[in-house]
N, CA, C and O of each residue as an XYZ file, in Angstrom:
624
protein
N     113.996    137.538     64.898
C     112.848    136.892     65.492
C     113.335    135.880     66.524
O     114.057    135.042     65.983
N     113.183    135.693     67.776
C     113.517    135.383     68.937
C     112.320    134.175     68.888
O     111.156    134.379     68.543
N     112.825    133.004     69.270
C     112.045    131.706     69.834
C     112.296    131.164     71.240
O     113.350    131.051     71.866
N     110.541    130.741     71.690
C     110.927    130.679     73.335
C     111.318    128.970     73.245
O     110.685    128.089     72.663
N     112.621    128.856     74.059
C     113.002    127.581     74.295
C     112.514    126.791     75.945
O     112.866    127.161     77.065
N     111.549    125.545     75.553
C     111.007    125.411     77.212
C     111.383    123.843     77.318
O     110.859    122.950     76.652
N     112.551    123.667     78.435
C     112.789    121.934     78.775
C     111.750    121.187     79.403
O     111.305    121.217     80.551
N     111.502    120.605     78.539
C     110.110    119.619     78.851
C     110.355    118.115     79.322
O     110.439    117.148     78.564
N     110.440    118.097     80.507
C     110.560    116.754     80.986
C     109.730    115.444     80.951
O     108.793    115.449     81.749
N     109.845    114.505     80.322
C     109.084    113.026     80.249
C     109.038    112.339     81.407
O     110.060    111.990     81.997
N     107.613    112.043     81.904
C     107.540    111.152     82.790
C     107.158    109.789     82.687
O     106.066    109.727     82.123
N     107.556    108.779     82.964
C     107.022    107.636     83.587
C     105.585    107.135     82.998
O     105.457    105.974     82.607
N     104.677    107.928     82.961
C     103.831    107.631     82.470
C     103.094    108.717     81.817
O     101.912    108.991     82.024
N     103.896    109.315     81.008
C     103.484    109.695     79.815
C     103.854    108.834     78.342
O     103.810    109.178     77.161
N     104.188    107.720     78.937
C     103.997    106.233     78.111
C     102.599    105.514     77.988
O     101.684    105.391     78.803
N     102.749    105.083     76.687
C     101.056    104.157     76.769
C     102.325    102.474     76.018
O     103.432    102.080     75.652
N     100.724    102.157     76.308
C     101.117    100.449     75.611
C     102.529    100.128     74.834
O     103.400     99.306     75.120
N     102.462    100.929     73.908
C     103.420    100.665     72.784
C     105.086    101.494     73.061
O     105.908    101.647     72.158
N     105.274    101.910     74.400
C     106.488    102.160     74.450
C     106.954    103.708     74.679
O     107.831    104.224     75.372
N     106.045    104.172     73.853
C     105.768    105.369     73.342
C     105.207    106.626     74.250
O     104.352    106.587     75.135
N     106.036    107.874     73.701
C     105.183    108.788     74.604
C     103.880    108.958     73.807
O     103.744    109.450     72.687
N     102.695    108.300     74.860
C     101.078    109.039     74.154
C     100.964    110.109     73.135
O     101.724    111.063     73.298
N     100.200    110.138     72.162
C     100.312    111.008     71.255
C      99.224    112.108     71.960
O      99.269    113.242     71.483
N      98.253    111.868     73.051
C      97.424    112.746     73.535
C      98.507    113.573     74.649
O      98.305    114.729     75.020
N      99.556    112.819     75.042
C     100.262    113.553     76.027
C     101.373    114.699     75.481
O     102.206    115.240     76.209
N     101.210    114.935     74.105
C     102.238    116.151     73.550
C     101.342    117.240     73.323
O     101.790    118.195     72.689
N      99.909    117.283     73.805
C      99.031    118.078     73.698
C      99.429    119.179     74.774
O      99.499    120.399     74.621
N      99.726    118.235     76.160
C     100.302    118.147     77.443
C     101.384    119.479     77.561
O     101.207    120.582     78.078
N     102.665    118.860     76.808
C     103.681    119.284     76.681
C     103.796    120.675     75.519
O     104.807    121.377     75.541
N     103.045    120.864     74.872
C     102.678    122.172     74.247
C     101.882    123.156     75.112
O     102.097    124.367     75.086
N     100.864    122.519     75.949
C     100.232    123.543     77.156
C     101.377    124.358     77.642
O     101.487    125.580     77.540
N     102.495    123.248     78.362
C     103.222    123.671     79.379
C     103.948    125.025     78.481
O     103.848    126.251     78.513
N     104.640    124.114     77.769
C     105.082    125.750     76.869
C     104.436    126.442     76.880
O     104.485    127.291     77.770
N     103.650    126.469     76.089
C     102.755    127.914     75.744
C     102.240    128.568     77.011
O     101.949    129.763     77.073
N     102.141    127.656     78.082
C     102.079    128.957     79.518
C     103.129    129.428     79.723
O     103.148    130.640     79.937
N     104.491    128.627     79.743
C     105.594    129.181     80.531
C     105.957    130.248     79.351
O     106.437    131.260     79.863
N     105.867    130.347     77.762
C     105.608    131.614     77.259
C     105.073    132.593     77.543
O     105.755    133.565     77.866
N     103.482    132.678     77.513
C     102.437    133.429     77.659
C     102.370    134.166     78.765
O     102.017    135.345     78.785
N     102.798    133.321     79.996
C     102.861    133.529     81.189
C     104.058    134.314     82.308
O     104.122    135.366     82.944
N     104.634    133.492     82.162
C     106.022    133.410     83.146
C     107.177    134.177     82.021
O     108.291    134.465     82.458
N     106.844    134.457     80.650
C     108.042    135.599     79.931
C     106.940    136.849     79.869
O     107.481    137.714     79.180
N     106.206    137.108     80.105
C     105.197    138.151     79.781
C     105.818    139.438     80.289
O     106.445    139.518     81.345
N     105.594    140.425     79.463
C     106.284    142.060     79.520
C     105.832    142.651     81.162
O     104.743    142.713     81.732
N     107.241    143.036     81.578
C     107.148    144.164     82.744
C     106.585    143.236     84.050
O     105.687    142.404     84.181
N     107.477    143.762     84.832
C     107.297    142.769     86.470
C     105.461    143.796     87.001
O     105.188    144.994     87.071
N     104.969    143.026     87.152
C     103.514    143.186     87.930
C     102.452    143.323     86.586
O     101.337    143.843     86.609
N     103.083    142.748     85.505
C     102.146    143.189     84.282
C     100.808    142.525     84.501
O     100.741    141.757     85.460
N      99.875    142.681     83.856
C      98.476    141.590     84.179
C      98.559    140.805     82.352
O      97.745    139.959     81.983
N      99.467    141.226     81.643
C      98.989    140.922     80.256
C      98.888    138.985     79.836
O      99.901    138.293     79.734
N      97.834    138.586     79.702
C      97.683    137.404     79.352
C      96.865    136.851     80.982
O      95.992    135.983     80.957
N      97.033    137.094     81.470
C      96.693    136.489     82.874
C      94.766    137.248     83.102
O      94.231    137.161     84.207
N      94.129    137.813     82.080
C      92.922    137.183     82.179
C      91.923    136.667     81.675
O      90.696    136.720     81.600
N      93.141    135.964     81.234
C      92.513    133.992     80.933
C      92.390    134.169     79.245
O      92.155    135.246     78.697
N      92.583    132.968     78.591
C      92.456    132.952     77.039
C      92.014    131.561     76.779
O      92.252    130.730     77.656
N      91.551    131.279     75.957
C      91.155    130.074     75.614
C      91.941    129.495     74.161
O      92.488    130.291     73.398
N      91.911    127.719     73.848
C      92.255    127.445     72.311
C      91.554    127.601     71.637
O      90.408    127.592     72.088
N      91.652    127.754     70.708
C      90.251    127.392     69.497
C      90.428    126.480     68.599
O      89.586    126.144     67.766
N      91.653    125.983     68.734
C      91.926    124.749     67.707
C      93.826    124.387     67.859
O      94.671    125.274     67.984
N      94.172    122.638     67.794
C      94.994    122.532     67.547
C      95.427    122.094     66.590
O      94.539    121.553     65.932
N      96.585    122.027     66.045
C      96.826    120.813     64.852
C      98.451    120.424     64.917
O      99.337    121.277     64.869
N      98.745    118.625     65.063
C      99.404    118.501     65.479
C      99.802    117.145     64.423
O      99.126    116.129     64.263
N     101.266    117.537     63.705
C     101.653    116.306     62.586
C     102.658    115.546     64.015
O     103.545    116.054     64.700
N     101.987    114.022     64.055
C     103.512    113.589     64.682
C     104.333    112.316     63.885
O     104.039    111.191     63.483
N     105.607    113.239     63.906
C     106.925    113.043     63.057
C     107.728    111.737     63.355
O     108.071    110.949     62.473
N     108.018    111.571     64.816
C     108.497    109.977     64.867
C     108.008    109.898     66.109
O     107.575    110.871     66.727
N     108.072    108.138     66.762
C     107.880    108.154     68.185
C     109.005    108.800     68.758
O     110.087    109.153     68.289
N     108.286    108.900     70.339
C     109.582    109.315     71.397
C     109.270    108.386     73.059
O     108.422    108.255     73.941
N     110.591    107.945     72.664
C     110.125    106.718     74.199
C     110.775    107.473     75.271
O     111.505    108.462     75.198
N     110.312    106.723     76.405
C     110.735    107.579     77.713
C     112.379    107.667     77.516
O     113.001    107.125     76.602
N     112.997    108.556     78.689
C     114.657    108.543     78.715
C     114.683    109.666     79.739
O     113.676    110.263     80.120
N     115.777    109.874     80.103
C     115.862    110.676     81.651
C     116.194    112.112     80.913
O     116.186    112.924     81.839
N     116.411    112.642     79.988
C     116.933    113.865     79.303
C     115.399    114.505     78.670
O     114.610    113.866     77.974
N     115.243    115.918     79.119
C     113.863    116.415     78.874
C     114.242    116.596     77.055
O     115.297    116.563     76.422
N     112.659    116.813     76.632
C     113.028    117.610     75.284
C     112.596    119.081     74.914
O     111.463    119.462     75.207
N     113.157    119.600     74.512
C     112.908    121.196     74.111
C     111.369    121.166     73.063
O     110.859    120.420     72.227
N     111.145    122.154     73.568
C     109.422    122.151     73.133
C     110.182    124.179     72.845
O     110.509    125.045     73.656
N     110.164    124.145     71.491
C     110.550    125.239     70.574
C     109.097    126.100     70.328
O     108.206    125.554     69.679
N     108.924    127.317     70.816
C     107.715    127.887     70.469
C     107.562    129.608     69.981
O     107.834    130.590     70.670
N     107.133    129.580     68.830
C     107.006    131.425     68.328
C     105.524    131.382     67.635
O     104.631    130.577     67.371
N     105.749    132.364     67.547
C     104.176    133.179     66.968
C     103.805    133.397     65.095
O     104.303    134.368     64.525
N     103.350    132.888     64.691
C     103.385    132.786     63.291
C     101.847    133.730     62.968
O     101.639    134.248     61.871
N     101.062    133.803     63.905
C      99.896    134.933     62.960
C      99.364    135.541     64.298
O      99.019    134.932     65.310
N      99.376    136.756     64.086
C      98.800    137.625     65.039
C      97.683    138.281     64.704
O      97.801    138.926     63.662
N      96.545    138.343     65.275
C      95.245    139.120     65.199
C      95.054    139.652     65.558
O      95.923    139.799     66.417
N      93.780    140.923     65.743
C      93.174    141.608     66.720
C      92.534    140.832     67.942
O      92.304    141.505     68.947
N      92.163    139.223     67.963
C      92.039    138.870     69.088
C      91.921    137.521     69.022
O      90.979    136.820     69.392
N      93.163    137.147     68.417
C      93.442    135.709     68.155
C      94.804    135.727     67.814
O      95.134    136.490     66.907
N      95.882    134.860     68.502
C      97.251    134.771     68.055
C      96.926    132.976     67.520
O      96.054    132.155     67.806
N      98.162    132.968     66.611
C      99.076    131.276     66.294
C      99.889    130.986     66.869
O     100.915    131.532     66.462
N     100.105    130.103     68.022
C     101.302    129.671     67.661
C     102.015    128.503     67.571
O     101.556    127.380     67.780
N     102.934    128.725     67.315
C     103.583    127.508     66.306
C     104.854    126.463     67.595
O     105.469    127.129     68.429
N     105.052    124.920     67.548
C     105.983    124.891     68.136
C     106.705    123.607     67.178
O     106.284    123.147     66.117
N     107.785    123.265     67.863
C     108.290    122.185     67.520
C     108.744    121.527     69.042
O     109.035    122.220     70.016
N     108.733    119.795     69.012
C     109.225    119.422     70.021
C     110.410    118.349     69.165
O     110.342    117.664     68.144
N     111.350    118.594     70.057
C     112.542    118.031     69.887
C     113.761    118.034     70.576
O     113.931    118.627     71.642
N     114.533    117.443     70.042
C     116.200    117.059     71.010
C     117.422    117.583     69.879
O     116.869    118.280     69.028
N     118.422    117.498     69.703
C     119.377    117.655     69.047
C     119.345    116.928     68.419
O     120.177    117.410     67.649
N     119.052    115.922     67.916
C     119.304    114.860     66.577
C     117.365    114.836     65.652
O     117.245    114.829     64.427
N     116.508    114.831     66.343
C     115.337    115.098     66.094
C     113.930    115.847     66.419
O     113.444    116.098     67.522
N     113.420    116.128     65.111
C     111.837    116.576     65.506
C     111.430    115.620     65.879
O     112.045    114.590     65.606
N     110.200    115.560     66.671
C     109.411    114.628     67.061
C     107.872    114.994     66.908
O     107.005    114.146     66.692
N     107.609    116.490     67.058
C     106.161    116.979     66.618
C     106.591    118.190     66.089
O     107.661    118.727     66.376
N     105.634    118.683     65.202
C     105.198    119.684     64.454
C     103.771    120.338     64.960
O     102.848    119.541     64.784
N     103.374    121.544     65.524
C     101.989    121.776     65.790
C     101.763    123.115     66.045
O     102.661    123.902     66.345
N     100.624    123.393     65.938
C     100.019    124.637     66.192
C      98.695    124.759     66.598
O      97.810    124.026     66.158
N      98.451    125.913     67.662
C      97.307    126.483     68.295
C      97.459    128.066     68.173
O      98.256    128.999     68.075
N      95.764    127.595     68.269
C      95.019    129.220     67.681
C      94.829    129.633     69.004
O      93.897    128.913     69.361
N      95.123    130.326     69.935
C      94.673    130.903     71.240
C      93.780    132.154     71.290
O      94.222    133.106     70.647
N      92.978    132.283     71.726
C      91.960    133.255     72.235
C      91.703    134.345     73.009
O      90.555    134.330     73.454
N      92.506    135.496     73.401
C      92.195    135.745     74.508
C      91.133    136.156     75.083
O      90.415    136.816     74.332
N      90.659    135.991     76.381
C      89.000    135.946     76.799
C      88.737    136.292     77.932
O      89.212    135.606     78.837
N      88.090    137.195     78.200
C      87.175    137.871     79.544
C      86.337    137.223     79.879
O      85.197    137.206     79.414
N      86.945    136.322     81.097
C      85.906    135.222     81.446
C      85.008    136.323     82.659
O      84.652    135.533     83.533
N      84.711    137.183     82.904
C      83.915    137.841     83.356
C      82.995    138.904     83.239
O      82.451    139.677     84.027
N      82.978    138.640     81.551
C      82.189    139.078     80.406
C      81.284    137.974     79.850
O      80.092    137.933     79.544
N      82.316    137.076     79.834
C      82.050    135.818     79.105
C      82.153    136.108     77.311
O      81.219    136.310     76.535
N      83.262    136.056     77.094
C      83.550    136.353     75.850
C      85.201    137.069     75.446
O      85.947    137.817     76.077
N      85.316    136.286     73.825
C      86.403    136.507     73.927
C      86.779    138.528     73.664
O      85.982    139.427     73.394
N      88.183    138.578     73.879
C      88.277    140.413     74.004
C      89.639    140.321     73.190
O      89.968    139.228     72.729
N      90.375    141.353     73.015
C      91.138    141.819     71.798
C      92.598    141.901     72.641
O      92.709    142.183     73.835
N      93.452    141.649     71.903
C      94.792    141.970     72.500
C      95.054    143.086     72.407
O      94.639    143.858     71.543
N      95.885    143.352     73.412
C      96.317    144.899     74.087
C      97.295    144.714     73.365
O      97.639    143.751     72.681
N      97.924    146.129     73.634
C      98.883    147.212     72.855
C      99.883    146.250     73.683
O     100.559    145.576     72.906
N     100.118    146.043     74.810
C     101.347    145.395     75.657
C     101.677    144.216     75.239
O     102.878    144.054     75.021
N     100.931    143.280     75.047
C     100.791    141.995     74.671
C     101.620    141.876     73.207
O     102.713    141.346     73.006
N     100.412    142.785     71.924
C     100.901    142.694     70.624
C     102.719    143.239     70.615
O     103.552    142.862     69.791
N     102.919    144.014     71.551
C     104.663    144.503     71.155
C     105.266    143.603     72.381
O     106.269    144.088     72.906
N     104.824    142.435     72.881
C     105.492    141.124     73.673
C     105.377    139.890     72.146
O     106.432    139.265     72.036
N     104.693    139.647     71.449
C     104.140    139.169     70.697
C     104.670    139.258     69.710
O     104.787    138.190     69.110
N     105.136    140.256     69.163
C     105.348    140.423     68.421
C     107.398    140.181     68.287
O     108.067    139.932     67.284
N     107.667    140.305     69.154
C     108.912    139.843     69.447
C     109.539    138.457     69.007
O     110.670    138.157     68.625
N     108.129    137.567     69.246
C     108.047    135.990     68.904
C     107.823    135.777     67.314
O     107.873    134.579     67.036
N     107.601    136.570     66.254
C     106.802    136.474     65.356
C     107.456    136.249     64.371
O     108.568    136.720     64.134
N     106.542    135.157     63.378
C     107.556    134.795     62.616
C     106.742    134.260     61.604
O     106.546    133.044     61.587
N     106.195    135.061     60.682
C     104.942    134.744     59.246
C     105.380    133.571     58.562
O     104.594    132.631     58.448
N     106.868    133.483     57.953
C     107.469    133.070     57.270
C     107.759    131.959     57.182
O     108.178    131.455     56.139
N     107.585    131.309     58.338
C     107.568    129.957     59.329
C     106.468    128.937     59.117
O     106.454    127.717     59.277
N     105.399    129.943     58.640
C     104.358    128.977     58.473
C     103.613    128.426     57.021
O     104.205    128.764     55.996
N     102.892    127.953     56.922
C     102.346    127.624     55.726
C     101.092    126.806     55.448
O     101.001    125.865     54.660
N      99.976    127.407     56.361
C      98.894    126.829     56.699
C      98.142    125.904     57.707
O      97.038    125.741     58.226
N      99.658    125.299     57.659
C      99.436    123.661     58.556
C     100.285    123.655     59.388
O     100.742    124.723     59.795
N     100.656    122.635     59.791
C     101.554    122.195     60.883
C     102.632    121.304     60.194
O     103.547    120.768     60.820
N     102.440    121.190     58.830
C     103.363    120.238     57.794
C     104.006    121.207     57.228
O     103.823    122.419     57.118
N     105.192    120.091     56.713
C     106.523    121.772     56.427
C     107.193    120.954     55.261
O     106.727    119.970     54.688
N     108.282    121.528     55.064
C     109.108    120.874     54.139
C     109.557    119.791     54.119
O     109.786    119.128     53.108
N     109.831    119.316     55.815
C     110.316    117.956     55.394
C     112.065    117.570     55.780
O     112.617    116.494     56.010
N     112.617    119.078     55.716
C     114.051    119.323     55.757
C     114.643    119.206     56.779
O     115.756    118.723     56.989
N     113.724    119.764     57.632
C     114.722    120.098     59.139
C     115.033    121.387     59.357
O     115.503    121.896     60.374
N     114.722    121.909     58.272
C     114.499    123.105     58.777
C     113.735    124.231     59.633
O     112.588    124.041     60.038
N     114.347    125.249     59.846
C     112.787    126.067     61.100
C     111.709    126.423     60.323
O     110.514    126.386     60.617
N     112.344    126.837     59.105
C     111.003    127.405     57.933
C     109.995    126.512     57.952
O     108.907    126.931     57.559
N     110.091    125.096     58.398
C     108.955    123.860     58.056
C     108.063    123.906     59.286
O     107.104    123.148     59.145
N     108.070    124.511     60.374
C     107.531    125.025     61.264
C     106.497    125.903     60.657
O     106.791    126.865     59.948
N     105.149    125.516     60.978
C     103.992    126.314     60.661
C     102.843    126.501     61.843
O     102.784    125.941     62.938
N     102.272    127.127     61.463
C     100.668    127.417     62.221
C      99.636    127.687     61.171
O      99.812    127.994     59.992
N      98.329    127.480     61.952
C      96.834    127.484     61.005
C      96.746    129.112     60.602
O      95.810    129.529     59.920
C-alpha cells in the first residue's frame, strides 16, 4: 500500500495570536494534499478522472501538538482508508521527522456539478484508488493508538 507524500510549506501567516499555526489553517494544508493527490497523481496523461469536480462531506481532525512557523515545510502524509461506490476516505497525517502534529480525515464526494448531484466512481479512479488503500489504518476516527505508529492513522 503506497502513501502520497506532499511538502507543505508554512507561511507567515498561517500563524494566529498564540504563535501557532491556526488550527483552521491545517484544514488548508490537507486541501492542498488531497488535490495534489486527487489531481496532479491521477491515472494516464490526458485522463479526466477526478477533474469533474467532487465535493467534502465531512472532516475530522484530532490536533496532536502545536506547530509554530519555521522555514522547513511539513509532509502532509495521505492514503485512502474506505472506498465506496461514490464516496472515498481519506486519511492523512501532518508531520516532520521527529513529530505528528495532526491526525484527520475527509469523506470526499465525487459530483456532477452539471447534473447537480453527486455520481459514482469510475472503474479508472477505483484501480488509481485503490493503489492508496489502506482499511487497516483506520478505526473510525481520526484517533489512533497513540504510538506513532501508521496503523494510528484513521478515517470516518
Amino acid at each position: 500500500m503506497a502513501r502520497h507524500l506532499y511538502s507543505c510549506p508554512l507561511r507567515w501567516s498561517d500563524m494566529d495570536a498564540f504563535g501557532h499555526v491556526n488550527n483552521a489553517v491545517f484544514i488548508r494544508y490537507l486541501e492542498e494534499a488531497r488535490i495534489d493527490f486527487m489531481f496532479r497523481l491521477a491515472p494516464g496523461e490526458g485522463s479526466t478522472s477526478f477533474q469533474g469536480g467532487s465535493v467534502v462531506a465531512r472532516h475530522e481532525i484530532d490536533y496532536l501538538r502545536p506547530l509554530v512557523h519555521r522555514h522547513a515545510p511539513v509532509t502532509v502524509e495521505t492514503w485512502v482508508t474506505r472506498l465506496g461506490a461514490a464516496s472515498l476516505t481519506v486519511a492523512y497525517e501532518v508531520k516532520d521527522e521527529e513529530h505528528v502534529y495532526v491526525r484527520a480525515s475527509t469523506v470526499v464526494v465525487p459530483f456532477d456539478f452539471e447534473a447537480g448531484r453527486p455520481r459514482r466512481i469510475t472503474a479508472e479512479e477505483r484501480m488509481f484508488l485503490e493503489e492508496f488503500r489502506d482499511e487497516d489504518a483506520g478505526n473510525g476516527n481520526a484517533r489512533g493508538r497513540g504510538d506513532g505508529s501508521p496503523k494510528e492513522a484513521v478515517a470516518v
